[in-house]
VEXMIDREN-256806 format. One record per residue (C-alpha): residue number from 1; x, y, z. Coordinates in steps of 0.1 Angstrom, whole numbers, always signed. Last residue first. Layout:
BEGIN
[NUM [X Y Z]]
...
REM end
This chain:
BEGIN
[201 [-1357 +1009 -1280]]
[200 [-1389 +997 -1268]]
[199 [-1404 +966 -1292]]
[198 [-1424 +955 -1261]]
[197 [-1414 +922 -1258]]
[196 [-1377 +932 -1267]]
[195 [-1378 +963 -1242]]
[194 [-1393 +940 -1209]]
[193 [-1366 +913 -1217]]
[192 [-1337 +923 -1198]]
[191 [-1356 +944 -1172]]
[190 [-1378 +912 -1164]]
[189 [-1351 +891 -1157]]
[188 [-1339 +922 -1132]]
[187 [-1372 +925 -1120]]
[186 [-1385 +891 -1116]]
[185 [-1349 +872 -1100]]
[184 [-1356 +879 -1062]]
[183 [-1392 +862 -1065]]
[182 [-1375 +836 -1088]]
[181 [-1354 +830 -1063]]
[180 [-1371 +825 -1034]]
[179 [-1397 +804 -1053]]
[178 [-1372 +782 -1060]]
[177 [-1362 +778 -1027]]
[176 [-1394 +771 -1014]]
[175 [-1398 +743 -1043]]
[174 [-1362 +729 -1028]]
[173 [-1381 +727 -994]]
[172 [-1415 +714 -1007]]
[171 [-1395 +684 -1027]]
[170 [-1373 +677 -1000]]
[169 [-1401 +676 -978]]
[168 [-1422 +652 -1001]]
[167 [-1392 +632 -1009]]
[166 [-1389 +628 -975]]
[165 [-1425 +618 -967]]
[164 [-1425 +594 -997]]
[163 [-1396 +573 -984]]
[162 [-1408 +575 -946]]
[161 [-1443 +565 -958]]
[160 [-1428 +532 -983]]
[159 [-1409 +519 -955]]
[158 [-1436 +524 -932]]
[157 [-1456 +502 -957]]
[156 [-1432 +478 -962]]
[155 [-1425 +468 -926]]
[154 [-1463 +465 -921]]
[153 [-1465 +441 -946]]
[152 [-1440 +422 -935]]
[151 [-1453 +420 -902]]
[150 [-1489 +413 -914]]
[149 [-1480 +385 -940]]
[148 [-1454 +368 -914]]
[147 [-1488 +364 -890]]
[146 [-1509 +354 -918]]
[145 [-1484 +325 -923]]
[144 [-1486 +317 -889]]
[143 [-1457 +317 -866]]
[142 [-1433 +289 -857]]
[141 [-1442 +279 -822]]
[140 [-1423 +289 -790]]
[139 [-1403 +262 -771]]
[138 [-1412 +239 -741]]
[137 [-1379 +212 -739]]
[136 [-1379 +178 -754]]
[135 [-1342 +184 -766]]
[134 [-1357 +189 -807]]
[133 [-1377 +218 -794]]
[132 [-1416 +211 -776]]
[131 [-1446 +231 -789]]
[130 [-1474 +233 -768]]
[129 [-1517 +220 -766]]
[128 [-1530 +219 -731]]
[127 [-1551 +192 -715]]
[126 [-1564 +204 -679]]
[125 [-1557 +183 -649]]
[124 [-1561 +219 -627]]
[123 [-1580 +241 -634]]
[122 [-1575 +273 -659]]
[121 [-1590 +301 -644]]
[120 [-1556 +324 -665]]
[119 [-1553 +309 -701]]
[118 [-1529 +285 -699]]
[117 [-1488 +295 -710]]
[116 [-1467 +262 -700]]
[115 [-1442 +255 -668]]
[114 [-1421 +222 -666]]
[113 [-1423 +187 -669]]
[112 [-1413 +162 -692]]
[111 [-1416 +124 -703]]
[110 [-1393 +109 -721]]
[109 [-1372 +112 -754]]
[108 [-1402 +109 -772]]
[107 [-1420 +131 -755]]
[106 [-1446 +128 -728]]
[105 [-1459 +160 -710]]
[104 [-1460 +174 -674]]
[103 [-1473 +205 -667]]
[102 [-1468 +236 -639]]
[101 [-1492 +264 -646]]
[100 [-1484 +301 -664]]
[99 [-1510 +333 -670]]
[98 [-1518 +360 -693]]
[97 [-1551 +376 -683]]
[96 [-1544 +401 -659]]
[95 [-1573 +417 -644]]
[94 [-1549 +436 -617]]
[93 [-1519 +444 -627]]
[92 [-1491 +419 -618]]
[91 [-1495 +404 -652]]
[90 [-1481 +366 -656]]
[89 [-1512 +354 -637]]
[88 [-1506 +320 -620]]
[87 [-1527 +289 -633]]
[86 [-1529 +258 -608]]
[85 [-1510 +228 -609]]
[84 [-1506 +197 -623]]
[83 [-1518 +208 -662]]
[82 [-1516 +182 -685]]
[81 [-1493 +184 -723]]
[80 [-1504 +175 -750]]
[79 [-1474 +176 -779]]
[78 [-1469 +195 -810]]
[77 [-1430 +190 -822]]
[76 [-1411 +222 -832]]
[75 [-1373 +217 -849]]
[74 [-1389 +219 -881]]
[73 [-1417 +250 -876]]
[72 [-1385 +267 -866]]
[71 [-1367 +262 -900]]
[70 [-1399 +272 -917]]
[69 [-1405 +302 -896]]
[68 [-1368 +310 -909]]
[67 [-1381 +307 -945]]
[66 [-1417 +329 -940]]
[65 [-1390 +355 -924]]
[64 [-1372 +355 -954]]
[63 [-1398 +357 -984]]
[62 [-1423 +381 -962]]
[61 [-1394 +403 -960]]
[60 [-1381 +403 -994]]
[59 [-1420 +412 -1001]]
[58 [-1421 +437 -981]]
[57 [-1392 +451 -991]]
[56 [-1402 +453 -1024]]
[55 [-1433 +467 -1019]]
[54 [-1419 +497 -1002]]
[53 [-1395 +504 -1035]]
[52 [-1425 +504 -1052]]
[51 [-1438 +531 -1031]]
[50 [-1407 +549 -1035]]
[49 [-1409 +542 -1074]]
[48 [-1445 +560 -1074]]
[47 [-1430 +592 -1056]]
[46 [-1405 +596 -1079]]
[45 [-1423 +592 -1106]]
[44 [-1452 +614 -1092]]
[43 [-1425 +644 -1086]]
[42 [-1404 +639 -1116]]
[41 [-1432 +662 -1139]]
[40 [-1434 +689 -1111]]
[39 [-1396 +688 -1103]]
[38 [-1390 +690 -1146]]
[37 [-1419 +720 -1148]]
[36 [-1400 +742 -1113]]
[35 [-1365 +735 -1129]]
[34 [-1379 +751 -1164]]
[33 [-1396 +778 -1145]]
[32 [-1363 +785 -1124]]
[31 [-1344 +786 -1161]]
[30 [-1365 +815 -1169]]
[29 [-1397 +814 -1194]]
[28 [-1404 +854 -1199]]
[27 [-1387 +846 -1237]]
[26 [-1413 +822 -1246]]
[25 [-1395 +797 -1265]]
[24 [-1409 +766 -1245]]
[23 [-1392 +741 -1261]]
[22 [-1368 +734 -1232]]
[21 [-1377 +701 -1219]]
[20 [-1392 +708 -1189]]
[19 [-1410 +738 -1207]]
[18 [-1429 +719 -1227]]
[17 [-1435 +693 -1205]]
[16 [-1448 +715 -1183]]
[15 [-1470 +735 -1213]]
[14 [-1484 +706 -1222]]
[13 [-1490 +692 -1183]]
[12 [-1511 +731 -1178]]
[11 [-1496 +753 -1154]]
[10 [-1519 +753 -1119]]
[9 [-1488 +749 -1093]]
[8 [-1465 +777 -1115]]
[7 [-1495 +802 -1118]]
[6 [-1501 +799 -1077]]
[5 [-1464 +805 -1067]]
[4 [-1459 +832 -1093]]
[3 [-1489 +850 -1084]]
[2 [-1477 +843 -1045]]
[1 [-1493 +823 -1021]]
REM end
């Protein structure tokens, strides 16, 4: 780290604002200082509206998904439905939990049969709770609220960690560049005010 790099990252907020808003008079305050003062000051405001921005869309999110689990939830009908079979894994590796047995169920449009998730050991002329669609047929549940909550939540946050990791790289880039130039700008800036601060004629 250069002088430069380390006095610009430790200036006092006064003297940032200061200079971010062109009061600073001092004549050895360049224009790359007062671009280096406004990125420092923007930085957390940018940064705390790109998290915001992340909340947002989790909560848009939440707010749709939780209405299309309601428009499932009423086209789903619990039923009981009896196991006539025994429990096949659904995992062809070994220790597999996830299994399927044949059912039969009664619905009101008449009874049913077909294949339901069990728990894999399940024996047969077991009770099993499932969800049945408007035609009688076996049909995924609507999902839990908590469920919703987590997805949406997750959504939001990666939002919010993509957003802030650009602007962070963006940020240390342009900052990079800055420094770049001031290091190439010193002696020549310097030059030009070096015999006013020193009253050399």
């Amino acid at each position: 780290m250069t002088a430069q790099q380390h006095q610009a990252r430790h200036t006092p907020l006064r003297l940032q604002v200061r200079r971010a808003s062109g009061l600073d008079r001092n004549p050895l305050c360049r224009p790359v200082d007062r671009t280096r003062s406004r990125m420092a000051l923007a930085l957390p405001l940018v940064l705390a509206l790109l998290v915001a921005v992340g909340a947002v869309v989790a909560v848009l999110v939440f707010r749709v998904e939780t209405q299309a689990e309601q428009r499932t939830a009423s086209h789903r009908h619990a039923v009981t439905a009896t196991t006539v079979g025994p429990a096949v894994t659904d995992d062809s590796r070994a220790g597999g939990t996830r299994a399927h047995a044949p059912a039969r169920w009664v619905y009101p449009v008449g009874p049913g049969n077909g294949a339901v998730q069990v728990s894999l050991g399940t024996p047969v002329g077991s009770t099993v709770a499932i969800h049945l669609d408007d035609s009688g047929l076996p049909a995924a549940g609507a999902r839990t609220t908590g469920a919703v909550l987590s997805d949406a939540a997750l959504l939001g946050t990666g939002t919010a960690v993509g957003l802030v990791s650009l602007a962070l790289t963006g940020h240390a880039v342009h900052a990079h560049s800055l420094d770049r130039r001031a290091e190439r700008s010193w002696e020549p800036d310097w030059e030009r005010v070096e015999p006013g601060w020193s009253q050399r004629r």
